[in-house]
N, C-alpha and C positions, 0 to 999 in steps of 0.2 A: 394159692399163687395166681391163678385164671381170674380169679375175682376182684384182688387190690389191682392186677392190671388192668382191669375194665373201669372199677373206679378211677383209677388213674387218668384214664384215654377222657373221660368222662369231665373230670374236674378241671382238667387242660381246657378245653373248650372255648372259645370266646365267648362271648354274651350274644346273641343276635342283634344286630344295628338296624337302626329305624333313621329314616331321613323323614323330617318334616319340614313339606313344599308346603309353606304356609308365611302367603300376605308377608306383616310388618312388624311381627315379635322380634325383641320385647319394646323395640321403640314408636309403637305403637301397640294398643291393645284395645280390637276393637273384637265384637263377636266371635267372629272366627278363631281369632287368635286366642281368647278369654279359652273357648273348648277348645279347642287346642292346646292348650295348656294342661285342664284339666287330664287330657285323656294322654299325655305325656307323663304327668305324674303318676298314671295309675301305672304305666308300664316301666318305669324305670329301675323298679329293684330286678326285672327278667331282663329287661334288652338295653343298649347302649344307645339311647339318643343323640341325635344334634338338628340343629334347625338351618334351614335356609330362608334367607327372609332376605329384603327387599327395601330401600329407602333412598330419595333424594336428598336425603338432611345429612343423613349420619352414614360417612362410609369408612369400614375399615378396613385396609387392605391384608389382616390374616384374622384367624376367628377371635373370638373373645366369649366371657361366659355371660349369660346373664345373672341374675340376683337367685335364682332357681338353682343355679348349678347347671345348666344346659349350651353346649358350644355353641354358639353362633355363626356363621358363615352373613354376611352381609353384599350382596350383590346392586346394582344400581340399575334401575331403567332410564332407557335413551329416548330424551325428550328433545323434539325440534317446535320450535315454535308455531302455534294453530294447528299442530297435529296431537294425534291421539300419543298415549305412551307406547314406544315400541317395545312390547316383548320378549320377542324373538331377540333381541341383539342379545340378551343373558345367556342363551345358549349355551355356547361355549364355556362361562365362566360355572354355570350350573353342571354344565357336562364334567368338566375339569374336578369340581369339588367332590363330585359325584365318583367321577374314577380313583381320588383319592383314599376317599372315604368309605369303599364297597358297603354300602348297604344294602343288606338283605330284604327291606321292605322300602318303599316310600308312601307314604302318607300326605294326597296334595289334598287340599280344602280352597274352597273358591274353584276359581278356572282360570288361568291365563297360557299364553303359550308357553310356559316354562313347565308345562308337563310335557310338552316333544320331548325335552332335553332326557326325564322321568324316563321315557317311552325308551328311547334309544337304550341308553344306559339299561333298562332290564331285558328287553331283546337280547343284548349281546352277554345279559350276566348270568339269566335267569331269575333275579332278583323281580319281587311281585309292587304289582304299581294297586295302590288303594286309593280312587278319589273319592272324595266327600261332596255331594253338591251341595252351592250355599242359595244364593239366588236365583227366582226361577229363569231369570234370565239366561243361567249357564246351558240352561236347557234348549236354548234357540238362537246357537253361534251360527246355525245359518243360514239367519235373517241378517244379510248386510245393508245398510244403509247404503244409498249411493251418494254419498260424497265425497270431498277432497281425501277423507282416510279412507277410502273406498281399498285401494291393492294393499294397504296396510293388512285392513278389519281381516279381507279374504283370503290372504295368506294366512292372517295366524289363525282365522276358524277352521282352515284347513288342517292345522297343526293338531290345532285340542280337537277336532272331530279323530283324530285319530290315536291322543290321548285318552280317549272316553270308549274308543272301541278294542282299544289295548288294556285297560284295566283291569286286573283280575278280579276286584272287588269295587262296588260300588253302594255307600252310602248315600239315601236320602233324604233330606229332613221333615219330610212331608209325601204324605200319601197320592197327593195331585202329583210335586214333582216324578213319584215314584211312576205312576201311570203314565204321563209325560215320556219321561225318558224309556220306557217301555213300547208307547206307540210309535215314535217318533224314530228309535234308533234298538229296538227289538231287545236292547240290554235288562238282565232285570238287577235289582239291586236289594238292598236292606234299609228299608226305612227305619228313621231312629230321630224320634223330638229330640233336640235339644235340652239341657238338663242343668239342675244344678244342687247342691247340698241341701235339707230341708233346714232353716232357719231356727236356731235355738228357744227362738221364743214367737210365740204364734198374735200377729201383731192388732190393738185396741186402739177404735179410732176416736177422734174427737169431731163430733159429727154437728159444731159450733161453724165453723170457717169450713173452705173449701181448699185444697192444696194441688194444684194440677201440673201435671211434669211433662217435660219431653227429655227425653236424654237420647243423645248420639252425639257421633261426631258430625260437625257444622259442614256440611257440602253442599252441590245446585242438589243430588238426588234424592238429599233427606228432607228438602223445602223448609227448614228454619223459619224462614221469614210467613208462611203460614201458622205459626204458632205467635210470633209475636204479633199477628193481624188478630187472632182470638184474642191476645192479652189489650189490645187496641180498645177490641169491641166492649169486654167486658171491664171496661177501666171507670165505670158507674157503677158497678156490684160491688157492695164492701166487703164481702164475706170471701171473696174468690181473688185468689196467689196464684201466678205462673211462673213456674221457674225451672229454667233452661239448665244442663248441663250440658258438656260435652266438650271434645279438644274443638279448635276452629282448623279448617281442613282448604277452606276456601277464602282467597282474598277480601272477596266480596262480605263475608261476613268479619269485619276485622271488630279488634278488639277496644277500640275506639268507637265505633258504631255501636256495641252491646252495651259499654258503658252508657252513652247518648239516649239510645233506647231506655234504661234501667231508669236514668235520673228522668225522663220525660212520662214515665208510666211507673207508678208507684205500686203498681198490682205485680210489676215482673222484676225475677232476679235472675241473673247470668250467674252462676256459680263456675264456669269455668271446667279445665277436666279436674276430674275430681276422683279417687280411688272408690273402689267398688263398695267398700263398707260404707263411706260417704251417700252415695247411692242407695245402698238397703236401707240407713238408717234415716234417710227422705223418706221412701218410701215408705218406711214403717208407721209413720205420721202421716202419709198422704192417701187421694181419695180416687183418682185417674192421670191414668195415663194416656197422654196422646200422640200417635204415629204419624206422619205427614210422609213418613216415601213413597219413593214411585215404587218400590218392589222392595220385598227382602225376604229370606227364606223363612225360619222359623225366629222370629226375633230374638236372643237374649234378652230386651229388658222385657218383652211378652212374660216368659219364664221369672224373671225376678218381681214383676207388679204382682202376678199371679201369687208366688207366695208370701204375698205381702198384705192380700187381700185389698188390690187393685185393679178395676176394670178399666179396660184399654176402649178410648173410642179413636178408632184408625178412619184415616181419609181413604184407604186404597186397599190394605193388606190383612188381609184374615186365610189365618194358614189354616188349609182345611175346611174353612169355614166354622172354626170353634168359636169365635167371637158370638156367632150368631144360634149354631146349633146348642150351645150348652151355657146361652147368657152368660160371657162373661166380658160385657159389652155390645161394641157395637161399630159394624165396617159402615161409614154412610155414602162414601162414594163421589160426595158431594163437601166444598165448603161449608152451603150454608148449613146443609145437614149436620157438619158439625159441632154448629153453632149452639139448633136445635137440641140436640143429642146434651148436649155439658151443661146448657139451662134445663131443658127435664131433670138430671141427675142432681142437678144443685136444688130444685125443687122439688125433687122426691126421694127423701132420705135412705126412706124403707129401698125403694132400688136398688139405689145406690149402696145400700145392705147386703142385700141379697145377690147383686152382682159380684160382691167382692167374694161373699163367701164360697159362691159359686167356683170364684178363678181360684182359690185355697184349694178347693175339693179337688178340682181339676186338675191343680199341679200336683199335689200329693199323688193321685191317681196314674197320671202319667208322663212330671216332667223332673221325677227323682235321680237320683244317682244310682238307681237299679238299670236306667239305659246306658250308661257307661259302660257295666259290668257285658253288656250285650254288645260294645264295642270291642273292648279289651279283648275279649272269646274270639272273637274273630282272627286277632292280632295271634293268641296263643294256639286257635286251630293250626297253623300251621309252622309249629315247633311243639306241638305235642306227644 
């Protein structure tokens, strides 16, 4: 009798609930959001998810599911013209969702001041706050610029410095950020690359033509328009295609221009956003990939060229410095070095061989879905 009432007490139980403070899922899906997803699916036969996300487009005033099966909460940021996006004004509407919804963990990725609201909420619940840093920038909220968003930036760095010292656990995607956020603010955390499934079939290139990619979404910080300046230069090589994906994020790069651009350079194609299989199976045919932003943490499509047997030549961002320590391209730092860099590779095949295999090795080695299993544990240490 002592035993079916334990099982009893036992089976009664709720699930444990996990809030995900994460960016613009599902109406947007950009890196963060892409792992984010995966490491939601890994836990949802244990615990009861839903997400908070964030959007100017699309607002709904009560939740809704997405395509996944996962509840949405959609919240808006308060934009005034020539200022930055205000954060903080979510607050309330994150607090509110939050007291609704008690969840036992939150899970934020990125940084904005919408983990105060995080902070609060597990002070008063005991509920455990998990950030994920994404960009190294998250790591240097307080460096404020002085300008017109000058009381804005300082307020809400005040908020997430104390989101970041409130955290009971802290993910980083990289070994610098990790040391970083260790020197800087004495926290230590768990590093953990970025990841992704390993690819059914191990991809054979055609080493005739040249195929070179950028993919993100179109903003000032990803520099776009430096990629279609290579597709410029090299529009007298017959052998060498550039072609852009990505959603368009910023006025400036409208969709009228990309067209204009396409019909005036016959080396470059706009494909537009385009699904991730879409993406693999570019890549699976193609020979480099090139990076143009000012920053990013562990890239996602770093992870997906790699197991594609694509080396990356970046203007700025080499996580760890793997690009350079284990050839699997090349950071130049510079334009013209770019330049440099993508005419070598098209002139020396063999390289360009041995770079790509290089990033295969690489990934399999350390950007599988065995790092997942090292998040998830995390998640389960504390309902074990």
């Amino acid at each position: 009798m002592v035993k079916c009432l334990k099982v009893k007490s036992y089976m009664s139980r709720r699930k444990p609930k996990i809030c995900f403070l994460v960016g613009y899922f599902p109406i947007f899906r950009g890196g963060a959001e892409f792992q984010s997803l995966f490491i939601a699916n890994s836990l949802k036969k244990e615990y009861e998810i839903f997400f908070i996300s964030e959007s100017q487009q699309y607002i709904e005033s009560s939740p809704f599911f997405s395509e996944e099966g996962f509840k949405i909460y959609v919240v808006d940021r308060f934009n005034l013209p020539k200022f930055k996006p205000i954060y903080l004004i979510r607050y309330w509407k994150i607090k509110d969702i939050l007291d609704r919804e008690k969840p036992d963990i939150i899970y934020h990725r990125a940084l904005n001041a919408g983990i105060y609201a995080a902070t609060r909420y597990c002070k008063s619940t005991g509920a455990k706050l998990f950030w994920h840093a994404a960009i190294i920038g998250d790591l240097f909220i307080d460096k404020i610029k002085f300008d017109h968003n000058f009381l804005i930036s300082w307020l809400e760095s005040k908020l997430m410095l104390k989101g970041i010292f409130s955290s009971d656990l802290i993910f980083t995607q990289t070994v610098e950020q990790k040391d970083i956020l260790f020197k800087k603010f004495g926290k230590d955390s768990l590093q953990v690359y970025n990841f992704l499934p390993v690819p059914k079939e191990v991809a054979v290139k055609n080493q005739r033509s040249l195929k070179v990619f950028w993919i993100a979404n179109l903003k000032q910080k990803k520099q776009p328009e430096l990629f279609i300046k290579l597709a410029e230069i090299f529009s007298e090589v017959n052998n060498i295609e550039f072609i852009m994906m990505g959603k368009i994020q910023d006025e400036r790069y409208s969709l009228s221009y990309l067209e204009r651009v396409s019909s005036e350079l016959k080396n470059f194609r706009y494909l537009g956003e385009v699904p991730v299989e879409t993406v693999n199976s570019n890549l699976f045919e193609g020979h480099i990939l090139v990076n143009t932003s000012k920053s990013e943490g562990f890239s996602n499509t770093f992870v997906q060229a790699f197991f594609y047997k694509v080396p990356v030549v970046s203007l700025l961002v080499d996580p760890d410095d793997i690009l350079e320590n284990y050839e699997l391209g090349f950071c130049t730092l510079t334009f013209d070095k770019m330049v440099d860099k993508i005419t070598l590779l098209n002139e020396n095949r063999d390289l360009l061989q041995r770079m790509g295999l290089n990033a295969y090795n690489f990934a399999m080695e350390n950007l599988t879905i065995k790092n997942l299993d090292v998040i998830k544990s995390k998640f389960d240490d504390y309902y074990s």
